[in-house]
VOGU-3710 file (C-alpha; in Angstrom, 3 decimals, decimal comma):
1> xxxxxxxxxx> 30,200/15,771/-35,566  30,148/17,905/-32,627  27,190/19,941/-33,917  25,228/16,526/-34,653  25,697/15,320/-30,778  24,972/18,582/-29,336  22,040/19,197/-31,070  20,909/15,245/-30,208  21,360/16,417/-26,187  19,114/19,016/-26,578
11> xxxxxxxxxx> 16,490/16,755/-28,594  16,874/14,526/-25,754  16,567/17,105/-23,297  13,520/18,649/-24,638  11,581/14,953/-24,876  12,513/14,269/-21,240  11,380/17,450/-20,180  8,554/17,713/-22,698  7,654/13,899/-20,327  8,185/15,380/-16,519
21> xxxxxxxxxx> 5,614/17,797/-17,522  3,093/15,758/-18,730  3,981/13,429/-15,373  3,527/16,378/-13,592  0,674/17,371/-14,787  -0,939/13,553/-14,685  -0,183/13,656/-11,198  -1,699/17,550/-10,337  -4,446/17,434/-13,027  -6,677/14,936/-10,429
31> xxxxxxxxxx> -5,885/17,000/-7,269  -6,533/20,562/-9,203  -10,085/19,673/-10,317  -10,960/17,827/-6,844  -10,163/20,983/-5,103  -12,103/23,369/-7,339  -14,988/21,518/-7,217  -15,208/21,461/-3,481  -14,771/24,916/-3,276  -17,264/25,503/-6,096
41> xxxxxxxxxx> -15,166/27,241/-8,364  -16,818/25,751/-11,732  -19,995/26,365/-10,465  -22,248/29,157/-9,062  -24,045/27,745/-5,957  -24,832/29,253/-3,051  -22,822/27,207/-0,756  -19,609/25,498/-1,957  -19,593/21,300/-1,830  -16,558/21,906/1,125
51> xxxxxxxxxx> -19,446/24,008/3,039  -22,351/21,802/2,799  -20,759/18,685/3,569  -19,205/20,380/6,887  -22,415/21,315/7,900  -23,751/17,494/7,750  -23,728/15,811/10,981  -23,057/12,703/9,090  -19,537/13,797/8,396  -18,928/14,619/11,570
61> xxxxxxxxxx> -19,975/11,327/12,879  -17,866/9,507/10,145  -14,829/11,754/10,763  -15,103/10,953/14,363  -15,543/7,421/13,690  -12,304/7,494/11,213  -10,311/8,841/13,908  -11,051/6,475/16,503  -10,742/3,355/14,137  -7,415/5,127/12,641
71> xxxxxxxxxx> -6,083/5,810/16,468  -6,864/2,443/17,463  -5,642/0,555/14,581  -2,250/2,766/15,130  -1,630/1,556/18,746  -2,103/-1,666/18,035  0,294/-1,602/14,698  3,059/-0,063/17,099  2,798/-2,523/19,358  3,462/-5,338/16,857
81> xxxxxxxxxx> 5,263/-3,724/14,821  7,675/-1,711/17,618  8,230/-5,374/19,350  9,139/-7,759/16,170  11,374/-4,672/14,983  13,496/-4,386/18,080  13,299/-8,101/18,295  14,271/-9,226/14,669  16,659/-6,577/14,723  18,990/-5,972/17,594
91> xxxxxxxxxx> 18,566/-10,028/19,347  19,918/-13,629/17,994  17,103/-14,749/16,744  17,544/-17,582/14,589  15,970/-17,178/10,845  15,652/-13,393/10,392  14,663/-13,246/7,244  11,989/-15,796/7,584  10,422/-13,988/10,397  10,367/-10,413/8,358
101> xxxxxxxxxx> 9,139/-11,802/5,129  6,163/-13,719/7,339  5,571/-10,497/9,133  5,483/-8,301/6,175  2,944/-10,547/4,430  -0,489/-9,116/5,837  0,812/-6,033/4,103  1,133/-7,290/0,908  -2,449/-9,303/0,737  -5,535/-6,848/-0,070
111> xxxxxxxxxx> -7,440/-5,381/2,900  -10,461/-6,819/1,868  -8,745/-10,567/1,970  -7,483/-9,747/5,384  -10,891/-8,654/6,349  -12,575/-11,675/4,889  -10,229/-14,184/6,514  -11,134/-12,608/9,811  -14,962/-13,172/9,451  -14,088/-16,745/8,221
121> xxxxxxxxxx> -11,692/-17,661/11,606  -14,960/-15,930/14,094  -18,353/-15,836/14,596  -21,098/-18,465/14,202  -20,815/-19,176/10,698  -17,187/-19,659/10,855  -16,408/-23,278/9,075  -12,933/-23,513/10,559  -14,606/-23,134/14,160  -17,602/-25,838/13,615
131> xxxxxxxxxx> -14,270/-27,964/12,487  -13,263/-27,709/15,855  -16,578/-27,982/17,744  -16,329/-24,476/18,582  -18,563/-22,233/16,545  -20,920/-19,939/18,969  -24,314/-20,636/18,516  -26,548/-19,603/15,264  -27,998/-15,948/15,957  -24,788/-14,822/18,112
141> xxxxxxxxxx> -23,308/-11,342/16,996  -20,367/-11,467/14,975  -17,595/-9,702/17,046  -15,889/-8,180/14,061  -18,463/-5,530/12,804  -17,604/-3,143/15,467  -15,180/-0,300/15,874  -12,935/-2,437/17,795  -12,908/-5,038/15,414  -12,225/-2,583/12,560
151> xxxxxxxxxx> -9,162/-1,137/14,522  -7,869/-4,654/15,239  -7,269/-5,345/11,365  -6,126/-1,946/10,687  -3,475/-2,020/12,901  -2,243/-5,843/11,695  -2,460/-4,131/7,636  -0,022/-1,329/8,846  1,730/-2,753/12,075  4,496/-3,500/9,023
161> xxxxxxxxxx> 5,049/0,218/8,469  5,848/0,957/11,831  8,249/-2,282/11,438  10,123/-0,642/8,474  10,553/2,608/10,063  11,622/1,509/13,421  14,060/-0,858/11,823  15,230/1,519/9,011  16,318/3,390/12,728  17,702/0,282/14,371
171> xxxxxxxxxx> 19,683/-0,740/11,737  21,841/2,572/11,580  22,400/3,047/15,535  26,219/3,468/15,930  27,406/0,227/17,221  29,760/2,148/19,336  27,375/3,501/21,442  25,922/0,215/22,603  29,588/-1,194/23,037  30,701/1,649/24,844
181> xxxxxxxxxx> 27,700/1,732/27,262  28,385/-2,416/27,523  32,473/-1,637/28,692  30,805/0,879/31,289  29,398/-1,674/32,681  25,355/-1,038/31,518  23,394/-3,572/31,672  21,216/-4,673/28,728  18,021/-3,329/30,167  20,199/-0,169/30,510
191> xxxxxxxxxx> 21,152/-0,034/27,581  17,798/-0,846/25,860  16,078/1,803/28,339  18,757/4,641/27,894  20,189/4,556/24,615  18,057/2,589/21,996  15,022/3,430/22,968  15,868/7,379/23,249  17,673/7,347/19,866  14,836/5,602/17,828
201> xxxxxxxxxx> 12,197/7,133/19,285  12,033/9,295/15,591  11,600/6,492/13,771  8,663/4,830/16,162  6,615/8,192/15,880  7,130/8,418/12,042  6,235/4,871/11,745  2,568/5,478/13,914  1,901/8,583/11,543  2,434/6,435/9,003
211> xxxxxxxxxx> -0,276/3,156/10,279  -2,575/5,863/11,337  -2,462/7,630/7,517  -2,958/4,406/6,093  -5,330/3,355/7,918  -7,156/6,734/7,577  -7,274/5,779/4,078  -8,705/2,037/4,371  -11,652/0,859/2,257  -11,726/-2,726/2,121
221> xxxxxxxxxx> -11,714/-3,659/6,379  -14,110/-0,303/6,900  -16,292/-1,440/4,208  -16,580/-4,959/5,404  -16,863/-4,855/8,766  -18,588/-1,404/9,151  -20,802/-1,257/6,808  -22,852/-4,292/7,935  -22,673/-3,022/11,094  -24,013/0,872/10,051
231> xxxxxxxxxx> -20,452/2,438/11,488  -19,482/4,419/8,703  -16,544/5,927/8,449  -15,052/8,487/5,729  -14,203/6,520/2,696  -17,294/4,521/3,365  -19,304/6,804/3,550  -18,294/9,032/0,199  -18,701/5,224/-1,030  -22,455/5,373/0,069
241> xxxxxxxxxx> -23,167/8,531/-1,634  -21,750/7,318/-4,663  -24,190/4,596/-4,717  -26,775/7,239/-3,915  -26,890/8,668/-7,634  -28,457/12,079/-6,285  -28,509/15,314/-8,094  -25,407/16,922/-5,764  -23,097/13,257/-5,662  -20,721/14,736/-7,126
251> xxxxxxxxxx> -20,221/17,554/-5,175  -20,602/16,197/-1,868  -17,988/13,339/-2,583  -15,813/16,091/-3,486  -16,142/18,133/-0,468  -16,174/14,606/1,761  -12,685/13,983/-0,268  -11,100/17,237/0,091  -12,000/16,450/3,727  -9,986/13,122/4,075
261> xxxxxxxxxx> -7,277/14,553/1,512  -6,333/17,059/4,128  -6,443/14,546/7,029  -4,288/12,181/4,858  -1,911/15,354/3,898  -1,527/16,326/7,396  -0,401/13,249/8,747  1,927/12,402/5,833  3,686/15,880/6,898  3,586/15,215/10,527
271> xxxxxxxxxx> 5,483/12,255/9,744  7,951/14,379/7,669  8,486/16,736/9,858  9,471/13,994/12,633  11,464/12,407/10,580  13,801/15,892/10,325  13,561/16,556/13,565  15,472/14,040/14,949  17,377/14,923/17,051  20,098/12,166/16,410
281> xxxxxxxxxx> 21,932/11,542/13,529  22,402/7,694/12,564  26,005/7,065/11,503  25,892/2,968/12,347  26,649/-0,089/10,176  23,432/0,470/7,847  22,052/-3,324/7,755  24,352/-4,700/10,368  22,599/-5,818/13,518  23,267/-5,968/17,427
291> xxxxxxxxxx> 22,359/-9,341/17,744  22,403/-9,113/21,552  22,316/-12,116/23,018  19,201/-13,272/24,798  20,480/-17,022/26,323  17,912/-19,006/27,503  14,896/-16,592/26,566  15,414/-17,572/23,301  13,972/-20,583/22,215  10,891/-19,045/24,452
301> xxxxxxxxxx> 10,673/-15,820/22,769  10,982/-17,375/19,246  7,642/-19,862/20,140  6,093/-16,866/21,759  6,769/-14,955/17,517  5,621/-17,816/16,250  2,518/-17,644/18,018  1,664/-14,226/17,426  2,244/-14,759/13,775  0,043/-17,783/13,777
311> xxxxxxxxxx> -2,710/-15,384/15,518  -2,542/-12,906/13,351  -1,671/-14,710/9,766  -1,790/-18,489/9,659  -4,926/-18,836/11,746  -7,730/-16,467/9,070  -5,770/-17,942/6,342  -6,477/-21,546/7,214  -9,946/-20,032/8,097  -9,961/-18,628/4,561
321> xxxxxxxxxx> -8,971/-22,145/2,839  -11,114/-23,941/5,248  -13,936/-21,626/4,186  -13,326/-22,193/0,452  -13,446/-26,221/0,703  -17,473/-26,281/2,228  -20,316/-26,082/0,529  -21,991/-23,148/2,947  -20,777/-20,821/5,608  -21,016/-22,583/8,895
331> xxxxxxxxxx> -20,880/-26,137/7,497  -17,661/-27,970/9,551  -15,238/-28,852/6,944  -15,042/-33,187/7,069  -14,296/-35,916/4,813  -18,020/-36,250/3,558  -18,488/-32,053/3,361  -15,001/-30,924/1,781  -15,526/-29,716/-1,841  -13,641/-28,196/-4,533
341> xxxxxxxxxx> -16,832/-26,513/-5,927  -16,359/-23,021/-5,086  -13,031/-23,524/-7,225  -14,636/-24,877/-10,255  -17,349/-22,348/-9,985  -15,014/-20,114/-9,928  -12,277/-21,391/-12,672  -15,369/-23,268/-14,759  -18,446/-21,315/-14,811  -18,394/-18,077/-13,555
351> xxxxxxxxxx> -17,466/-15,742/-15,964  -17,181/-13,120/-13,961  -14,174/-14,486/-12,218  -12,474/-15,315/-15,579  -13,501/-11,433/-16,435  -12,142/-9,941/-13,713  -9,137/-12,302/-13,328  -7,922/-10,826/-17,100  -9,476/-7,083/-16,431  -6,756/-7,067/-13,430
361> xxxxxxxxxx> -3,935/-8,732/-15,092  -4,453/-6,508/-17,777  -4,616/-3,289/-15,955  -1,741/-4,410/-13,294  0,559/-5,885/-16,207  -0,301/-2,507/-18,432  0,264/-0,016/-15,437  3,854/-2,063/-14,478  5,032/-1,715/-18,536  3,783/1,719/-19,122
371> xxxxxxxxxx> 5,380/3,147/-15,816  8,539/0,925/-16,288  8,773/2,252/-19,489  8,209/6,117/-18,820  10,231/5,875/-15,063  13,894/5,562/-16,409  14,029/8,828/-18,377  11,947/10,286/-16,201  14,510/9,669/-13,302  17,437/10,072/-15,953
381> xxxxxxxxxx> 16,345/13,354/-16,269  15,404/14,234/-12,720  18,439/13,512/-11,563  20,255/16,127/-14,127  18,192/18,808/-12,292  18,886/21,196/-9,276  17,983/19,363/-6,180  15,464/21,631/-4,959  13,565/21,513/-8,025  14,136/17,547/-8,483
391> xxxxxxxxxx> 12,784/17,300/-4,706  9,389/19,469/-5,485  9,161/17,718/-9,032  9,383/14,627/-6,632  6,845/15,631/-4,036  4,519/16,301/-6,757  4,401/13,347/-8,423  3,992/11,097/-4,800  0,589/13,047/-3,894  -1,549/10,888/-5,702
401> xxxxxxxxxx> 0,155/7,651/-3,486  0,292/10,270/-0,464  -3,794/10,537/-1,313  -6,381/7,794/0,415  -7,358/5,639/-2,853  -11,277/6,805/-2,455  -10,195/10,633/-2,593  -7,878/9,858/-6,110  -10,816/7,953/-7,689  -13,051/11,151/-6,606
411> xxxxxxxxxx> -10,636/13,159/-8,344  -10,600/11,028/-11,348  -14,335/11,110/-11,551  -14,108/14,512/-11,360  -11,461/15,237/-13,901  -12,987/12,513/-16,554  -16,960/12,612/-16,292  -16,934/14,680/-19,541  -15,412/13,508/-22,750  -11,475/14,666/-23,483
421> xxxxxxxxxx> -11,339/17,853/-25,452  -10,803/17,834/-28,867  -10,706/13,880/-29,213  -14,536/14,383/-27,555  -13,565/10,204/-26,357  -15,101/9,522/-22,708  -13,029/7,488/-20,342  -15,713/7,614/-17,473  -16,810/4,079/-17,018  -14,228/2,401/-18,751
431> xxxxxxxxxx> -11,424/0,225/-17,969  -8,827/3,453/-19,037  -10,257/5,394/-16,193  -8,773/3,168/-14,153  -5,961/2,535/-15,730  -5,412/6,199/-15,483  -5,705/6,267/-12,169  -3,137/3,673/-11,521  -0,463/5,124/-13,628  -0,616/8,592/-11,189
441> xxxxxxxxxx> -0,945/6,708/-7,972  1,843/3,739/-8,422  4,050/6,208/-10,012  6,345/6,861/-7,403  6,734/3,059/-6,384  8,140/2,689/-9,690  10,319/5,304/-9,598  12,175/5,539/-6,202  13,977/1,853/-6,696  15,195/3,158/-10,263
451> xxxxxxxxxx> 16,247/6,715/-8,718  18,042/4,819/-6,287  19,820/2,462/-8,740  20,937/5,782/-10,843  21,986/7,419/-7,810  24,905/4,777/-7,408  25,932/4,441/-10,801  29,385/6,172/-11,595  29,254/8,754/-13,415  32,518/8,460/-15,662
461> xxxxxxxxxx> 30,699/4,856/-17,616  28,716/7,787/-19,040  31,154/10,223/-19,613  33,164/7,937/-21,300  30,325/7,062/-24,192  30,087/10,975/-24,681  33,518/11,101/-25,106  33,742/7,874/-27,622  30,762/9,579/-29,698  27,251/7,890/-28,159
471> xxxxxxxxxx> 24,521/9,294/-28,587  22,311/10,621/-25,555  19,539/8,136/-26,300  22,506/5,548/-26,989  24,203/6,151/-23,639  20,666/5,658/-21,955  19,605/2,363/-23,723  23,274/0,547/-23,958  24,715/1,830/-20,268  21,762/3,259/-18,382
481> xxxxxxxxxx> 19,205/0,787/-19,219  21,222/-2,653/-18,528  22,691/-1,260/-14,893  19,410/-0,394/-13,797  17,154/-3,408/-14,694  16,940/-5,284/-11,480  15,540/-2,024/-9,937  13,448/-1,154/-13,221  11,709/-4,600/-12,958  11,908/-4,729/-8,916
491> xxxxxxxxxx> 9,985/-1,515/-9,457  7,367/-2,776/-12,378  6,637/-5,945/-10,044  6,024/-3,802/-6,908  3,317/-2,270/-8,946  2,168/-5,197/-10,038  1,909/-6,783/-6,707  0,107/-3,615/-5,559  -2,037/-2,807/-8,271  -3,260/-6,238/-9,219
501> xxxxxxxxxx> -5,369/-7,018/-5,743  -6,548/-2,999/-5,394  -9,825/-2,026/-4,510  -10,112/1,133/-2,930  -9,223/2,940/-6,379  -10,976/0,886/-8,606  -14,389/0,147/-5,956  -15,713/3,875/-7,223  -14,363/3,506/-10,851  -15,757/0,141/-11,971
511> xxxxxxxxxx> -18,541/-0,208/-13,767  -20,057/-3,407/-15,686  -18,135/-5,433/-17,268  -14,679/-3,721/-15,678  -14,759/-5,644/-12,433  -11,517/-6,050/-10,847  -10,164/-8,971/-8,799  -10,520/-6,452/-5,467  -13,896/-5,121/-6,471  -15,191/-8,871/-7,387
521> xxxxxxxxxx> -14,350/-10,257/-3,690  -16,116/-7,114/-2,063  -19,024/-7,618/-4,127  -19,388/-11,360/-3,696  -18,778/-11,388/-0,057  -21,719/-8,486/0,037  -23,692/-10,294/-2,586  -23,560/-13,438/0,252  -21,555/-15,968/-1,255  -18,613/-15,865/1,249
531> xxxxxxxxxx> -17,566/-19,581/-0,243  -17,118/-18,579/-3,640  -15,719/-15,162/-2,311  -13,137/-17,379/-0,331  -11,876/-19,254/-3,267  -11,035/-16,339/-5,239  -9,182/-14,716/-1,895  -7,708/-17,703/-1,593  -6,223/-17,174/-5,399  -5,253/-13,801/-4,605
541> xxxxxxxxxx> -3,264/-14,790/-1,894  -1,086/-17,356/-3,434  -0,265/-14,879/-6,686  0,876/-12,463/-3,934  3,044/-14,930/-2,232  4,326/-15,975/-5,384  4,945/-12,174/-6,483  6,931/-11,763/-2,772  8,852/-14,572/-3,909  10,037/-13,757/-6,565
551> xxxxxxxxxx> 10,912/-9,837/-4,906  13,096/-12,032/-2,259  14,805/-13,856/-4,871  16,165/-10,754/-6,975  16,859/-8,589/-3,857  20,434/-9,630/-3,638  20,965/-7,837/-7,201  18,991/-4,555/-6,109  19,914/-1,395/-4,163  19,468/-1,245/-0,780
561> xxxxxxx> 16,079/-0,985/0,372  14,221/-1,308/-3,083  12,632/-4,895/-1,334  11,208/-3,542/1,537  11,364/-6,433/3,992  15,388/-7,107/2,964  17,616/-5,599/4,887
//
């Protein structure tokens, strides 16, 4: 009987470590080939990819012009994001988790929706300003397609990082401390100036190395504001030399993405090491807040909230709907003009939409199973390891998330151009590619909430099926499996929500016929039909919603922090 269970563990054992290799390896495989070919290790050539892109003064423009965009959009994302986190979380405002689910929202909707809600709300063709009688006149430049413009949006996307960093901070300061300070006497600015401020600082830096990575990293609001506009920046540009089809496209996008890759890399460490370096540790009430008391200013700081989130969200969405219900850009939306058209264009006779609708669902829905499926052993067996080798094992598996989406897709080119060995089957320019691609990048959003879930599961439930004669794979579908669903599926619909609206991935690995939701806005809203364009965002945004929704609904079942805008 004995011999029987024993030699199930180790049949178990080698299966789940037979699995973290091949996740490793899905996860390095990309990377690896990316890196050879910029340095030109497949290949003899007299100057490696990495060389010959560094000696193109179009790089250096577009690096420059990534680093100013990415700079600007990170001021402006600590700004927001510094003053609703302090705000939200240490005063009485009234409805706190209303105002962090609204604020977390233009994180959640796809950077190309934000950026084409934008260019509905200004400019002259803007529907929702000839509403109001306000539209500039026909032939006036359209203040978005301009560096500043670019920064504005990509610090709204990430100003929500810098929220969930600084208030990861807040939330643990020692309660203590504040009182202490407050029987000494300090005042409130004191105490704001002298001992929040001071301790959280950590978290506010970590959170602007995080908006400035991500923004780094942006496709969608670069590619639609700058590209009309001829400001290029680095995915953009390795996006343009796709399209190119020369002789040396491959190689140059590698080089251009090893480029970004480190830029990305380097920032996501900076951050790390900030984050250690700390110089405080947080002992607090984790999720309790200050709530200090702000009297009269209150009723006047919530209206002055609500206004900056009706700036900054509810204004280019009503520009968006407003833009989906005309029949033309710049036509004022009116009893006589509004139209459902675009929608049953969209619904009724564009088969592209209907195409693109099911080639996302599909490879959203498949990528949430698959990694849902694969992520509880996977984390059963990580956590059974040593802890440094569980925390490189982990590392490894987030670069491909830690990556900008252009420089994966690069990768994924790279690695998949040629048929599979032995099989000789092709995945280039199929809907697997990216499908593939998904799986290595939305990994680890799959996998944290269910590492966290193990992590507080007692130990003795398990030790007590051993001892009554389970089986390992018993033990892991009858008393793992059950205590860990609400993460497991918080985890599958996180990649869902994420994977279903991308488009910085899948805009270099589509081809014909394999349009995805993200890749069909960008193209229609190039293509010039911004209404029909609209409707679909429009779509996109309400699944989203609905997808938060449904997040906020389960959180009170999940570990802590699995729902990123719950407490």
């Amino acid at each position: 009987m004995m011999d029987n269970a024993s030699r199930g563990a180790d049949r178990q054992r080698r299966l789940l470590t037979a699995l973290t290799i091949l996740i490793v390896l899905l996860s390095l495989a990309p990377s690896a080939r990316l890196i050879i070919e910029a340095l030109g290790g497949l290949e003899l050539r007299d100057e490696a990819p990495l060389a010959q892109v560094l000696g193109d003064p179009d790089t250096w423009q577009a690096l420059w012009h990534s680093l100013v965009t990415s700079a600007l959009g990170m001021l402006i994302a600590l700004a927001l994001g510094s003053l609703f986190a302090f705000i939200i979380t240490l005063t009485d405002v009234r409805a706190k988790g209303i105002w962090v689910f609204c604020f977390m929202l233009p994180m959640m909707i796809p950077p190309q929706v934000t950026a084409l809600a934008w260019l509905q709300l200004f400019g002259p063709a803007s529907p929702l300003l000839a509403s109001l009688g306000l539209a500039p006149e026909l032939g006036s430049p359209q203040p978005l397609y301009s560096p500043a413009g670019i920064g504005l949006l990509l610090g709204i996307q990430s100003a929500p990082l810098v929220f969930l960093a600084l208030r990861t901070s807040l939330l643990a300061l020692p309660r203590e401390l504040v009182e202490a300070a407050r029987i000494q006497g300090a005042r409130q600015r004191q105490v704001w100036g002298q001992i929040i401020v001071p301790i959280t600082r950590s978290g506010l830096v970590a959170g602007g190395a995080m908006a400035f990575t991500a923004s780094l990293g942006n496709f969608g609001i670069p590619a639609m504001l700058g590209i009309p506009a001829g400001y290029l920046v680095l995915p953009t540009l390795i996006y343009q030399r796709m399209a190119s089809f020369g002789t040396n496209v491959l190689a140059e996008m590698a080089g251009l993405s090893v480029l970004i890759g480190l830029l990305a890399l380097a920032g996501v460490a900076l951050q790390q090491h900030l984050l250690r370096r700390s110089r405080f540790g947080l002992i607090g009430h984790g999720g309790r807040a200050h709530d200090f008391s702000l009297g009269r200013s209150r009723v006047p700081l919530e209206a002055g909230m609500g206004l900056v989130l009706a700036m900054i969200l509810l204004a280019p969405l009503t520009a968006l709907v407003v833009g989906s219900l005309v029949p033309a850009m710049g036509v004022p939306l009116n009893t006589t003009t509004a139209t459902l058209d675009a929608y049953r264009e969209m619904l009724g006779r564009q088969g592209v939409t209907w195409r693109a609708m099911s080639n996302s669902l599909w490879l959203a829905g498949g990528a949430a199973l698959v990694l849902m499926a694969v992520c509880l052993p996977l984390a059963y067996r990580l956590g059974r390891m040593p802890e440094r080798l569980q925390a490189w094992l982990l590392g490894v598996i987030e670069i491909p998330y830690a990556l900008p989406g252009v420089v994966l897709a690069v990768a994924c080119i790279l690695l998949f151009v040629r048929p599979l060995p032995l099989i000789e089957v092709s995945l280039y320019g199929s809907l697997a590619i990216i499908l593939v691609a998904y799986l290595a990048r939305f990994m680890v959003v799959c996998l944290k909430p269910v590492t966290a879930s193990l992590g507080q599961l007692d130990a003795s439930l398990e030790e007590a099926a051993q001892l009554a004669g389970a089986s390992p794979w018993r033990r892991l579908v009858t008393i793992i499996m059950p205590l860990t669903a609400p993460a497991l599926a918080a985890g599958g619909i996180l990649v869902f929500l994420t994977a279903v609206n991308e488009l910085t991935v899948s805009a270099l690995l589509w081809s014909a016929g394999n349009e995805t939701l993200g890749v069909l806005i960008f193209n229609l809203d190039e293509g010039g039909d911004s209404v029909l364009a609209s409707a679909v965002a429009v779509v996109v945004v309400v699944l989203v919603a609905a997808l938060m929704l449904t997040l906020n609904l389960m959180a009170g079942r999940l570990p802590r922090g699995v729902v990123p805008w719950k407490e």
